[in-house]
mmCIF file of the C-alpha atoms, coordinates in Angstrom:
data_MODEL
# 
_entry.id   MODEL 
# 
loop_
_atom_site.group_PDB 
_atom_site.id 
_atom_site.type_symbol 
_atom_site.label_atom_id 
_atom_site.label_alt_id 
_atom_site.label_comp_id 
_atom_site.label_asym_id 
_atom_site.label_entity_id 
_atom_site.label_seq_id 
_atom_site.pdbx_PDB_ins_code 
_atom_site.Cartn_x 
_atom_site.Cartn_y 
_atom_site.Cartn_z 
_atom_site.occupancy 
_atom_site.B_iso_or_equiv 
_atom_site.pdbx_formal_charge 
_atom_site.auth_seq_id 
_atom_site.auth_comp_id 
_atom_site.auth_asym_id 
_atom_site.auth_atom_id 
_atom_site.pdbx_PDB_model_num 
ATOM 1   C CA . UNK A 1 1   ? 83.112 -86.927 22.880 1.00 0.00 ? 1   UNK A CA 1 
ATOM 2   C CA . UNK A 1 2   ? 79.901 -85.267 23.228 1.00 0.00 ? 2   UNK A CA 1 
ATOM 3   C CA . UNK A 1 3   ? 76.353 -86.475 23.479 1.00 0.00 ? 3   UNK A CA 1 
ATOM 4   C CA . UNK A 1 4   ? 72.919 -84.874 22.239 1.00 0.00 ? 4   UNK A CA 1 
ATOM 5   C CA . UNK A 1 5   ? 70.112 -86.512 23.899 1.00 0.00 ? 5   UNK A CA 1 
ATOM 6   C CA . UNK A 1 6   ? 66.633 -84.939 22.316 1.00 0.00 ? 6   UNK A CA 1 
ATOM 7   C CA . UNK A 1 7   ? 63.858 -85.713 24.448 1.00 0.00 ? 7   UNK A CA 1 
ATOM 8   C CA . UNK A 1 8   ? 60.607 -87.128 23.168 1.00 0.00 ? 8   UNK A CA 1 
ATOM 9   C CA . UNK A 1 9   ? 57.773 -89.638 23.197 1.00 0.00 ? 9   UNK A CA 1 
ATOM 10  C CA . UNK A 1 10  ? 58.336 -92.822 20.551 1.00 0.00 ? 10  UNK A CA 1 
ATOM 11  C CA . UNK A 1 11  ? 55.439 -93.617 17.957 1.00 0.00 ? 11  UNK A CA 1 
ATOM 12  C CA . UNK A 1 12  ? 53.773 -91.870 15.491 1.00 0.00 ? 12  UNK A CA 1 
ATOM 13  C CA . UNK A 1 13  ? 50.831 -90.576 18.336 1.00 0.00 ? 13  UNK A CA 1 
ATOM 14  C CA . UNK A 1 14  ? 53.277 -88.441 19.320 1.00 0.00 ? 14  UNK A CA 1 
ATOM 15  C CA . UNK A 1 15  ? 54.965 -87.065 16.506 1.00 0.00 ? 15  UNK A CA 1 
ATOM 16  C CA . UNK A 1 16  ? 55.611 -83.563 16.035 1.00 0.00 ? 16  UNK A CA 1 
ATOM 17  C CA . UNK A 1 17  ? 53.697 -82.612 19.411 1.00 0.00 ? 17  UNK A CA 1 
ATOM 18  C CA . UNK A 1 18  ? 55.145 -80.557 21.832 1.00 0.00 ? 18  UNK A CA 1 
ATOM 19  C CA . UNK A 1 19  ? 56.477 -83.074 23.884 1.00 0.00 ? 19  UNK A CA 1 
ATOM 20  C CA . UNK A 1 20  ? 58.426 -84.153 21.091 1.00 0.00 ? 20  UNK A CA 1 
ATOM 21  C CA . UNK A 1 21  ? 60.292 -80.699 20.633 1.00 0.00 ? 21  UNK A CA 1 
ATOM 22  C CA . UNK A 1 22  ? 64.142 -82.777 21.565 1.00 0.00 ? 22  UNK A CA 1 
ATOM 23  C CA . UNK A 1 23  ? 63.516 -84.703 19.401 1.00 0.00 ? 23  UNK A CA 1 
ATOM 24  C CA . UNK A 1 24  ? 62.682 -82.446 16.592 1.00 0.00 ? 24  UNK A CA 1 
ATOM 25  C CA . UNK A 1 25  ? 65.708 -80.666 17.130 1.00 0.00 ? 25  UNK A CA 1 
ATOM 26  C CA . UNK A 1 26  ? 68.285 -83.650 16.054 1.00 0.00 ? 26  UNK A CA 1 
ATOM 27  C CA . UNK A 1 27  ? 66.132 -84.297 13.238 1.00 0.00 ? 27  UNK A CA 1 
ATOM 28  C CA . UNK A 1 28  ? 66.886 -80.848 12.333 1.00 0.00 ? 28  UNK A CA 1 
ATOM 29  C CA . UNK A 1 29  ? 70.487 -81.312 13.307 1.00 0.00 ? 29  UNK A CA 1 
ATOM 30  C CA . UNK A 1 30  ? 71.229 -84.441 11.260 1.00 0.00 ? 30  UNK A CA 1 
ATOM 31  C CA . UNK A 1 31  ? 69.015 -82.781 8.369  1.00 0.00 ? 31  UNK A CA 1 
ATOM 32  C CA . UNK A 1 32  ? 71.434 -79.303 8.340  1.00 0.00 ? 32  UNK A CA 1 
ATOM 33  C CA . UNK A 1 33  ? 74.586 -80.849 8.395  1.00 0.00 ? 33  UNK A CA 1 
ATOM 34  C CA . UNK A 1 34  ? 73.767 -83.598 5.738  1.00 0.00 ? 34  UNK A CA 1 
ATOM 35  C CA . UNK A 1 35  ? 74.797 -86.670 8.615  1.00 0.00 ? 35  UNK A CA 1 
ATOM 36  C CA . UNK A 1 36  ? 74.394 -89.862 7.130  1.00 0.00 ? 36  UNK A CA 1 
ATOM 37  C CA . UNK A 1 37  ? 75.327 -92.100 9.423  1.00 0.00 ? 37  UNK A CA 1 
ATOM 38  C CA . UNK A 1 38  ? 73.089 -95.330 10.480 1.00 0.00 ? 38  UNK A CA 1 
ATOM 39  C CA . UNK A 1 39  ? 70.968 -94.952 12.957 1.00 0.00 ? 39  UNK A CA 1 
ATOM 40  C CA . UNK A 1 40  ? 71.142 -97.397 15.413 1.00 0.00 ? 40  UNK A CA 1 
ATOM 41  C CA . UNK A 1 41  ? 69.029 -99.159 18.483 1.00 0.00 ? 41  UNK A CA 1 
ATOM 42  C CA . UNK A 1 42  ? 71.221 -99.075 21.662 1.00 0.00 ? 42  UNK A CA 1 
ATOM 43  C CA . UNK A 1 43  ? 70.921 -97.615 25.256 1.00 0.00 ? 43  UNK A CA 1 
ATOM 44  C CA . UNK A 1 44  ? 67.131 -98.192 24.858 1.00 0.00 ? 44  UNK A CA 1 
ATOM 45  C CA . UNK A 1 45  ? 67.754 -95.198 22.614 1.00 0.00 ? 45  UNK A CA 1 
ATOM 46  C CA . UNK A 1 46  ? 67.635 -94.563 18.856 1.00 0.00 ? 46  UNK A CA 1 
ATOM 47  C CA . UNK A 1 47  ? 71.328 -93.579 18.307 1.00 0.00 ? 47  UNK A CA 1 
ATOM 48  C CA . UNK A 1 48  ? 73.925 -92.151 15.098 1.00 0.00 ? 48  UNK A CA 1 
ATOM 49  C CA . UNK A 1 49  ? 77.518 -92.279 16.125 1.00 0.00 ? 49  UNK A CA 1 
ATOM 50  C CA . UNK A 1 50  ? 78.810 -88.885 13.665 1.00 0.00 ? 50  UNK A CA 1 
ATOM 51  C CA . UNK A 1 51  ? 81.352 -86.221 13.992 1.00 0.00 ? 51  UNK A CA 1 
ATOM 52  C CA . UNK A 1 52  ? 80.793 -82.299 13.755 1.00 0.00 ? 52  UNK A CA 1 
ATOM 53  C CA . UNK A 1 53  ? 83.331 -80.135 12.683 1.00 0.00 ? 53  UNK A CA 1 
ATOM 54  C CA . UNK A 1 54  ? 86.097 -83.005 13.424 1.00 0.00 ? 54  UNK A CA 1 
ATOM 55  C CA . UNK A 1 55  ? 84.178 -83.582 17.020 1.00 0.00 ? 55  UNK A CA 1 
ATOM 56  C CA . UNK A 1 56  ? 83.321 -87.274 17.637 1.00 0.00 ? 56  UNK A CA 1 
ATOM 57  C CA . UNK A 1 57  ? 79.192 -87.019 18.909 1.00 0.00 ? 57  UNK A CA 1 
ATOM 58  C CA . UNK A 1 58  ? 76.210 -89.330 19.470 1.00 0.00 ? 58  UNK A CA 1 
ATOM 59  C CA . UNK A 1 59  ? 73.163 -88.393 18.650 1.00 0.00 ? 59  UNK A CA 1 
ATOM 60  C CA . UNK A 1 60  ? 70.507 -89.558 20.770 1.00 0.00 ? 60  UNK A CA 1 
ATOM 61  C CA . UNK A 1 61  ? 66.589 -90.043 20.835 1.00 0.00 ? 61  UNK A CA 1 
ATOM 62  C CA . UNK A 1 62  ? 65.429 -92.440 23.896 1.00 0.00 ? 62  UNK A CA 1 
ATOM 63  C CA . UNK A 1 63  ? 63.069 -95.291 22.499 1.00 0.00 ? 63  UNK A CA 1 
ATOM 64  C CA . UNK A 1 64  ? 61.584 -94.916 26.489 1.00 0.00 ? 64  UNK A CA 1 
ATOM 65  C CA . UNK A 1 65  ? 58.292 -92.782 27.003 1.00 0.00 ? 65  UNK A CA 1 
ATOM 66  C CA . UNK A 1 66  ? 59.555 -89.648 28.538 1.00 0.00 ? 66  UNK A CA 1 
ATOM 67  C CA . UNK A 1 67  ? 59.135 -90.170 31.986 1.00 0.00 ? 67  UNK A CA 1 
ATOM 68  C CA . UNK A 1 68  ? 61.947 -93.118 31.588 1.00 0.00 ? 68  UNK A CA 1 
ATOM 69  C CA . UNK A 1 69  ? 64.438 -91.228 30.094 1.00 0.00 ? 69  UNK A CA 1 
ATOM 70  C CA . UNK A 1 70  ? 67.305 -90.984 32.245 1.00 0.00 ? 70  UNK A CA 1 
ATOM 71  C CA . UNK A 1 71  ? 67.528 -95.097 31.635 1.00 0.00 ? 71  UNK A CA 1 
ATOM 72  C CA . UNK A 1 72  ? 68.902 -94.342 28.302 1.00 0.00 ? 72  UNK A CA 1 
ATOM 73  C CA . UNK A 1 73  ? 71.435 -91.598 29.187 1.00 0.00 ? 73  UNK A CA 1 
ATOM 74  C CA . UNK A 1 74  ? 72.775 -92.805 32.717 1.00 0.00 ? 74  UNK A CA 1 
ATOM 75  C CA . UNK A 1 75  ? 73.642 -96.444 30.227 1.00 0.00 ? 75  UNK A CA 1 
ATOM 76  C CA . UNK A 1 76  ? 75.107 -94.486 27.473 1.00 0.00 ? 76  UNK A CA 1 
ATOM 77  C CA . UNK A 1 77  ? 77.329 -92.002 30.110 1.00 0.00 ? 77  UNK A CA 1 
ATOM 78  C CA . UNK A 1 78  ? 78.344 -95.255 31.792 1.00 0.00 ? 78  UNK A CA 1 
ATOM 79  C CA . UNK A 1 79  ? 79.631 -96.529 28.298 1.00 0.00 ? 79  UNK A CA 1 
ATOM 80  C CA . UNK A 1 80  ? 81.694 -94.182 27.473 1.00 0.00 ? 80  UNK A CA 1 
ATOM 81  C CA . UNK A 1 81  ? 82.309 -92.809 30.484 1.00 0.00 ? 81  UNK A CA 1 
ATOM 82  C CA . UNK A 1 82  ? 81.460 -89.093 29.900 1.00 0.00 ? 82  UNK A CA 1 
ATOM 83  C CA . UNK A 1 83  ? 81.195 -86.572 32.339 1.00 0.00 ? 83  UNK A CA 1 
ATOM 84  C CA . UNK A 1 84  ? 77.671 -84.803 32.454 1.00 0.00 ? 84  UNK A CA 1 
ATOM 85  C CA . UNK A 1 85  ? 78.403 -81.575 33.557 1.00 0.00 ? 85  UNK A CA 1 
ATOM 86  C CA . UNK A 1 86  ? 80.890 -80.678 30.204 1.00 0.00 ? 86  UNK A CA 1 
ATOM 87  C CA . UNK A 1 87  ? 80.097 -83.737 27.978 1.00 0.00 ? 87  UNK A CA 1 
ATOM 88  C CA . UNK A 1 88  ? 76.620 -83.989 27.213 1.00 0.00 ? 88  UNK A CA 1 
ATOM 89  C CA . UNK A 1 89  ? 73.241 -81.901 26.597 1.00 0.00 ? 89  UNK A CA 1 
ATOM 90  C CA . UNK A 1 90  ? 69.505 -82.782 26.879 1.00 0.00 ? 90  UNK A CA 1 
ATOM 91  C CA . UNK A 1 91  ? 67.125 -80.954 24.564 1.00 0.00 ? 91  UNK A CA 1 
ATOM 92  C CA . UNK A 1 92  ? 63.533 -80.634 26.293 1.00 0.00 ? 92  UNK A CA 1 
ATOM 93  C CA . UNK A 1 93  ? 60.315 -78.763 25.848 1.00 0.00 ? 93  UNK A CA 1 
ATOM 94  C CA . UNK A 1 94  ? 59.768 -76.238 28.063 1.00 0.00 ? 94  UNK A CA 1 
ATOM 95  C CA . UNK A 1 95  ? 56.748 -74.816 28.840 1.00 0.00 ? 95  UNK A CA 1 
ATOM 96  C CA . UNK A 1 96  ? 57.751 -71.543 30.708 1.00 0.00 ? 96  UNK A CA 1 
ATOM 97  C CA . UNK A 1 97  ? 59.097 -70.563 27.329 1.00 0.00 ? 97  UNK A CA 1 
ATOM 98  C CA . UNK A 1 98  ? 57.287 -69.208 24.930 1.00 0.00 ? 98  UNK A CA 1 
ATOM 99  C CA . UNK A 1 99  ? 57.029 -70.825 21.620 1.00 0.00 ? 99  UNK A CA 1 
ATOM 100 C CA . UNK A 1 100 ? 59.975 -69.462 19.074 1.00 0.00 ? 100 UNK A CA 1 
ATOM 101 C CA . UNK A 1 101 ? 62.375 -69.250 22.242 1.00 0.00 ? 101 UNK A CA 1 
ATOM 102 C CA . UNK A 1 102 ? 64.743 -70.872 23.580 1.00 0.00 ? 102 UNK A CA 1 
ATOM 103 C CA . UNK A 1 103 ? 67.397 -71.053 26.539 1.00 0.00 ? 103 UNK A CA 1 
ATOM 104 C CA . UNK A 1 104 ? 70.562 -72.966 27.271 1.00 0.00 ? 104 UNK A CA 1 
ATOM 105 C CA . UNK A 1 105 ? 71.634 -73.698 30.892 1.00 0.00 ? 105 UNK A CA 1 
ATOM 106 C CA . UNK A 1 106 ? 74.884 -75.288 32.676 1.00 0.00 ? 106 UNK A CA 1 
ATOM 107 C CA . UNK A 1 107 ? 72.064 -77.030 35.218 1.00 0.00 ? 107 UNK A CA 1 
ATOM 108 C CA . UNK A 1 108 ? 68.967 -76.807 37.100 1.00 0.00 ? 108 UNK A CA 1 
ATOM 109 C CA . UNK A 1 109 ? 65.682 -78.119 38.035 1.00 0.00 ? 109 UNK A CA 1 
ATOM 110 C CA . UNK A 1 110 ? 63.589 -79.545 35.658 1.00 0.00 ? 110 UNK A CA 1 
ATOM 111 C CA . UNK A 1 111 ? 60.943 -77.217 35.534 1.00 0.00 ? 111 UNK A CA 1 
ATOM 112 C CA . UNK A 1 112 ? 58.186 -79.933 35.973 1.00 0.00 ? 112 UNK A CA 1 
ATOM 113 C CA . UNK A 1 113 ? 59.513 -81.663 33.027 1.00 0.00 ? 113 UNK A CA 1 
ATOM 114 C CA . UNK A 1 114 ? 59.399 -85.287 33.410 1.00 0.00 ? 114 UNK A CA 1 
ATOM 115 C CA . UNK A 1 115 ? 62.447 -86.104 30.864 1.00 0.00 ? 115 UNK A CA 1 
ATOM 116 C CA . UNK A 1 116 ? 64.773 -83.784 33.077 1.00 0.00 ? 116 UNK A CA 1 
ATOM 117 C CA . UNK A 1 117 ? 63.272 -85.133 35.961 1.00 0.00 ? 117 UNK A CA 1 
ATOM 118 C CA . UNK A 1 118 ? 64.243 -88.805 35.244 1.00 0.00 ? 118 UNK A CA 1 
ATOM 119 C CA . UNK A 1 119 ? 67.533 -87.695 33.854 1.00 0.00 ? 119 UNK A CA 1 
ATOM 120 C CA . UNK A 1 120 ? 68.240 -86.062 36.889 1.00 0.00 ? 120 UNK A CA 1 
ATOM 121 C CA . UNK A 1 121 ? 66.847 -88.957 39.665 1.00 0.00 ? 121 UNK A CA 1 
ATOM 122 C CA . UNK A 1 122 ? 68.646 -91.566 37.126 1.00 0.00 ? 122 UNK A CA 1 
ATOM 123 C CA . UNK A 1 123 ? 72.067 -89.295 37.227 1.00 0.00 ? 123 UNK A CA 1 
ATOM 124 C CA . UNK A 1 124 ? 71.911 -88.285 40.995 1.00 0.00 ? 124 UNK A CA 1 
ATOM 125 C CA . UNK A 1 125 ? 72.852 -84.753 39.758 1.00 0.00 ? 125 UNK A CA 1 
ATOM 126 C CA . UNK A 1 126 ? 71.366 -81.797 38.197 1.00 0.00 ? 126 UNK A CA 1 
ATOM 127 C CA . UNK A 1 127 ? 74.490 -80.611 37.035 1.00 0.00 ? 127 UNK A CA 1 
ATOM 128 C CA . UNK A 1 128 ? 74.194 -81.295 33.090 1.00 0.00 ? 128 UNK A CA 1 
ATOM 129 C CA . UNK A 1 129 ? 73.383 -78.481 30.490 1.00 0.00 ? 129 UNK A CA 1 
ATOM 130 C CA . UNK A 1 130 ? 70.318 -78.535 29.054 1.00 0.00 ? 130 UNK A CA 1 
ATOM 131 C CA . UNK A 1 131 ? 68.689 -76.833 26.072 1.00 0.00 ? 131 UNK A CA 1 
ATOM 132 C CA . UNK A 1 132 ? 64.760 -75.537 26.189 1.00 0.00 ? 132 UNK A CA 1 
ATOM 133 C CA . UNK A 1 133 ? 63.136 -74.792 23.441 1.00 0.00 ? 133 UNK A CA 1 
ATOM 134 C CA . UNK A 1 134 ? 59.951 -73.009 24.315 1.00 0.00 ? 134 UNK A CA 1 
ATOM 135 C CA . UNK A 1 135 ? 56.316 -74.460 23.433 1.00 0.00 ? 135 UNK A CA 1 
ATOM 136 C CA . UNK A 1 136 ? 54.947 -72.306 26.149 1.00 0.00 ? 136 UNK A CA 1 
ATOM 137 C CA . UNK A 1 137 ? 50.973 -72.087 27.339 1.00 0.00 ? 137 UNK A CA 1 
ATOM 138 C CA . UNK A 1 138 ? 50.744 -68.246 25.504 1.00 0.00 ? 138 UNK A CA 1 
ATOM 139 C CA . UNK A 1 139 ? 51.094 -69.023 22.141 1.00 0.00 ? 139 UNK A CA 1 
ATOM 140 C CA . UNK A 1 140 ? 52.084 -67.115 19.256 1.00 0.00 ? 140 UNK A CA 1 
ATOM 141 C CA . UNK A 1 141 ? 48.078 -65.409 18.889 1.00 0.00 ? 141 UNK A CA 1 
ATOM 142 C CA . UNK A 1 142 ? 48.589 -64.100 22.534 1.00 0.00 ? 142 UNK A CA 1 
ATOM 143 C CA . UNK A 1 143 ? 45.576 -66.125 24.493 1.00 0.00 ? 143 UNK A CA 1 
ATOM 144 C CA . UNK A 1 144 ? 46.614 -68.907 26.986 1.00 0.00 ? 144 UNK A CA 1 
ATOM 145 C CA . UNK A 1 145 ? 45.826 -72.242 26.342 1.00 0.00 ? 145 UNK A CA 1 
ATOM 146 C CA . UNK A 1 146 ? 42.628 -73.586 27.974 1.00 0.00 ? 146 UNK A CA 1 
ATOM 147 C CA . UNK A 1 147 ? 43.539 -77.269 27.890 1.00 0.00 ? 147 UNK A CA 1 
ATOM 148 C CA . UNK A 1 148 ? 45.322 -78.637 31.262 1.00 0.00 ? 148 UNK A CA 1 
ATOM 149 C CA . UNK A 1 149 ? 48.926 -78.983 30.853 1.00 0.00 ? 149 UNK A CA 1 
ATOM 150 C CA . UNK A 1 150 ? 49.195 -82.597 30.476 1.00 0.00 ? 150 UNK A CA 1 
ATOM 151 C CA . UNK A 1 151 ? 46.877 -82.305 27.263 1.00 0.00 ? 151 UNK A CA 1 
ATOM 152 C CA . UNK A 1 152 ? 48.815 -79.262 26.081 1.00 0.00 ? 152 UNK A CA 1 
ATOM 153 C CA . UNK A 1 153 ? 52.125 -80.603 25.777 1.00 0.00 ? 153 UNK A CA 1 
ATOM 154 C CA . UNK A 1 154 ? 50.744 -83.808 23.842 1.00 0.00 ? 154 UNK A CA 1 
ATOM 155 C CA . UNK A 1 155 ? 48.916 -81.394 21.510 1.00 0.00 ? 155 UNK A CA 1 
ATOM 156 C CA . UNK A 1 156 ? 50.685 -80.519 18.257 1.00 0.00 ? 156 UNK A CA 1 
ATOM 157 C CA . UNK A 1 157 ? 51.410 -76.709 17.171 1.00 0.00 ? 157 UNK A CA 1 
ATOM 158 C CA . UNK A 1 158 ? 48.755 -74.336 15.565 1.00 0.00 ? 158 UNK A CA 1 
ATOM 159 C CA . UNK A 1 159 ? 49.170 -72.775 12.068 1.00 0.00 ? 159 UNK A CA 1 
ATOM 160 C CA . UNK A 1 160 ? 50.034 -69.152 13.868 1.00 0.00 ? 160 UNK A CA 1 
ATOM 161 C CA . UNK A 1 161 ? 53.219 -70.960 15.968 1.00 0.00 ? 161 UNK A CA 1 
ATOM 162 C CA . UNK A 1 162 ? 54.738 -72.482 13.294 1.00 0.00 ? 162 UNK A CA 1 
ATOM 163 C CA . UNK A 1 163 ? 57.162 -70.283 11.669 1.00 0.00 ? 163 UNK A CA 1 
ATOM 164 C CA . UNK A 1 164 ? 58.252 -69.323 15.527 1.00 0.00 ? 164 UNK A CA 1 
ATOM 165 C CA . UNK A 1 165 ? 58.812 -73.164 16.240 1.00 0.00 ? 165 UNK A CA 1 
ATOM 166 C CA . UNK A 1 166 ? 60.837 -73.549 12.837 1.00 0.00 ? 166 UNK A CA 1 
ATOM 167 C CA . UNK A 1 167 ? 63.333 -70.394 14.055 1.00 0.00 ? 167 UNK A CA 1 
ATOM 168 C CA . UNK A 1 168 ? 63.499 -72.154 17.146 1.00 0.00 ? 168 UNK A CA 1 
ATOM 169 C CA . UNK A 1 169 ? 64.233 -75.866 15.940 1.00 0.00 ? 169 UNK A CA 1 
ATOM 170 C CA . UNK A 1 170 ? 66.623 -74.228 13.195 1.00 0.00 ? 170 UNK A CA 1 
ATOM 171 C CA . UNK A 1 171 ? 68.604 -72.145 16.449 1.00 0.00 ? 171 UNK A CA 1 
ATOM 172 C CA . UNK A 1 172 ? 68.578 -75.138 18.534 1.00 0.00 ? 172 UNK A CA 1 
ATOM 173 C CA . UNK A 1 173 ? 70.453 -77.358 15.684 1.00 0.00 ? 173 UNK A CA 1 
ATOM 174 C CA . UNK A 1 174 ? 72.866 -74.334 15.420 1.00 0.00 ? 174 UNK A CA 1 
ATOM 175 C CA . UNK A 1 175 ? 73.821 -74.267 19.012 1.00 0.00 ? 175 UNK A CA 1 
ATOM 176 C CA . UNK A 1 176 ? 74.549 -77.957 19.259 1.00 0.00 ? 176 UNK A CA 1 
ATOM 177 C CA . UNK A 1 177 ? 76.689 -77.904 16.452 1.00 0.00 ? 177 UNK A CA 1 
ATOM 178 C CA . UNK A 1 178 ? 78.144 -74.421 18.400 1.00 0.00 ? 178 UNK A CA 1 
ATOM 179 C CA . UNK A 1 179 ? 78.413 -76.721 21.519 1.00 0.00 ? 179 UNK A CA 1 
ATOM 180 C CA . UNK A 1 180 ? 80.273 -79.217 20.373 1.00 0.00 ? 180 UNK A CA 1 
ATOM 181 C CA . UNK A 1 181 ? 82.676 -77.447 18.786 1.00 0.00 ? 181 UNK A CA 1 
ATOM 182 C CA . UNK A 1 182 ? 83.486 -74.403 20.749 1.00 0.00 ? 182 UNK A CA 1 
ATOM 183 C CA . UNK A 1 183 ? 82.201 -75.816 24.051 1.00 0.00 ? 183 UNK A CA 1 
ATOM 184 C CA . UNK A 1 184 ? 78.703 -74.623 26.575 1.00 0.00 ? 184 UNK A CA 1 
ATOM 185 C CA . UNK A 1 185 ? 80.079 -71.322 27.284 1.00 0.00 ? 185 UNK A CA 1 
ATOM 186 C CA . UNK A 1 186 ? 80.013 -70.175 23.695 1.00 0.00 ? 186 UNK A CA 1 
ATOM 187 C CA . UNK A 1 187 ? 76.529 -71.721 22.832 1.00 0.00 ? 187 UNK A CA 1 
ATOM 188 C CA . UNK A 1 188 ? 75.274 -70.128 25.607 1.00 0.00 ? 188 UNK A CA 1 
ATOM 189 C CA . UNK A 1 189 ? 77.051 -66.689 24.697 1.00 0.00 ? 189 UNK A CA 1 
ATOM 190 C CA . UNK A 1 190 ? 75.631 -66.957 21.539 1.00 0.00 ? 190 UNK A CA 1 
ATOM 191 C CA . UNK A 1 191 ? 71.815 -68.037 21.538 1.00 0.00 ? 191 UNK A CA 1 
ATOM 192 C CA . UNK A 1 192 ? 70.901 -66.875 25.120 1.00 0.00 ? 192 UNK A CA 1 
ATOM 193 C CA . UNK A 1 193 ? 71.640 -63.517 24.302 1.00 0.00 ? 193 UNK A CA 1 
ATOM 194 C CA . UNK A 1 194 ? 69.863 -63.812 20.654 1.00 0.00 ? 194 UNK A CA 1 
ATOM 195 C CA . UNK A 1 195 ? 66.670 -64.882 22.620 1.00 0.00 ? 195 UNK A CA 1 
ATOM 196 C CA . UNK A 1 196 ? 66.498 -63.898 25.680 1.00 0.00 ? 196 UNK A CA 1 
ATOM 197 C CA . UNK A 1 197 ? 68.813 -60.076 25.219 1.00 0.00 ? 197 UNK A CA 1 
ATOM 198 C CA . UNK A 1 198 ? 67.624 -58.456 29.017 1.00 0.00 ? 198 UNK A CA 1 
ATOM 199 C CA . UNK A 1 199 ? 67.889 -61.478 31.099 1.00 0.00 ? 199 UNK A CA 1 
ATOM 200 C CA . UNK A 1 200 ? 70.377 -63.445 32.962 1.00 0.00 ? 200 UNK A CA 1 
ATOM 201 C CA . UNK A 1 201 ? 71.989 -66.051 30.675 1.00 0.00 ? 201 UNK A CA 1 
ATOM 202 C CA . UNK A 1 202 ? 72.727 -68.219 33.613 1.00 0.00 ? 202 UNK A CA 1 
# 
């Protein structure tokens, strides 16, 4: 089994900012492959139990803010007793990455991102593979932002960055779907290289 956890703020304040990016990405996911399952409220989470490709998955968007994240996944990992490190993946924004981008690792540091940060603290480990999807500080137009981080990642996409954040939600949907079938070393293989073709995948 394999779990998808898409990181994100709950309410409608916060929808489609850039905080939100996890999140967008199973929306995506469950829109692309035509998943009809029920959604349902467990794990302090907003959950769909589905299969890809003949692979049992959850799908999973805490119903936390995002600095209380890891309460969701360490419950739901405890249920079903997964093993982080090969059974589940944590979609975040990342804002080191600019926006259209974005990056699979094996584990890490969170980058200053609170969701990871929990997840980590709530884990004990780091080691858990995590997908970024860039909403970085230089967007698509070229000048920085001028608003302090905090504001900037609750701020919601200009006109210019939005075809580069729909390649990136639509690549991130495609490598879960490549991750749970074929495993992390193929996702990685496949959509690090796409986006990132001079740098270490690792």
């Amino acid at each position: 089994m394999k779990m998808l956890i898409g990181l994100g703020n709950p309410g409608l304040d916060y929808a489609k900012t850039r905080h939100n990016a996890g999140f967008m990405v199973i929306e995506r996911l469950i829109s692309k492959q035509r998943i009809n399952d029920p959604v349902k409220a467990k794990f302090h989470a907003a959950c769909v139990d589905t299969q890809l490709g003949g692979h049992k998955c959850i799908l999973m968007r805490p119903t936390t803010y995002m600095n209380r994240s890891g309460i969701s996944v360490v419950e739901a990992v405890a249920f079903y007793k997964l093993q982080p490190a090969v059974d589940i993946m944590v979609i975040a924004d990342d804002i080191a990455l600019p926006t259209g981008m974005i990056k699979i690792k094996p584990a890490g540091g969170s980058g200053g991102q609170n969701g990871l940060s929990d997840i980590t603290r709530a884990l004990g480990s780091d080691q858990y593979p995590r997908l970024r999807v860039g909403i970085g500080m230089q967007p698509a137009g070229g000048k920085p932002a001028v608003m302090n981080q905090a504001d900037f990642v609750l701020s919601r996409f200009i006109a210019e960055e939005q075809p580069l954040l729909e390649s990136s939600i639509d690549q991130a949907a495609e490598a879960l779907d490549v991750f749970v079938r074929k495993g992390l070393d193929a996702a990685m293989n496949a959509f690090n290289s796409k986006n990132n073709p001079d740098k270490d995948q690792n």
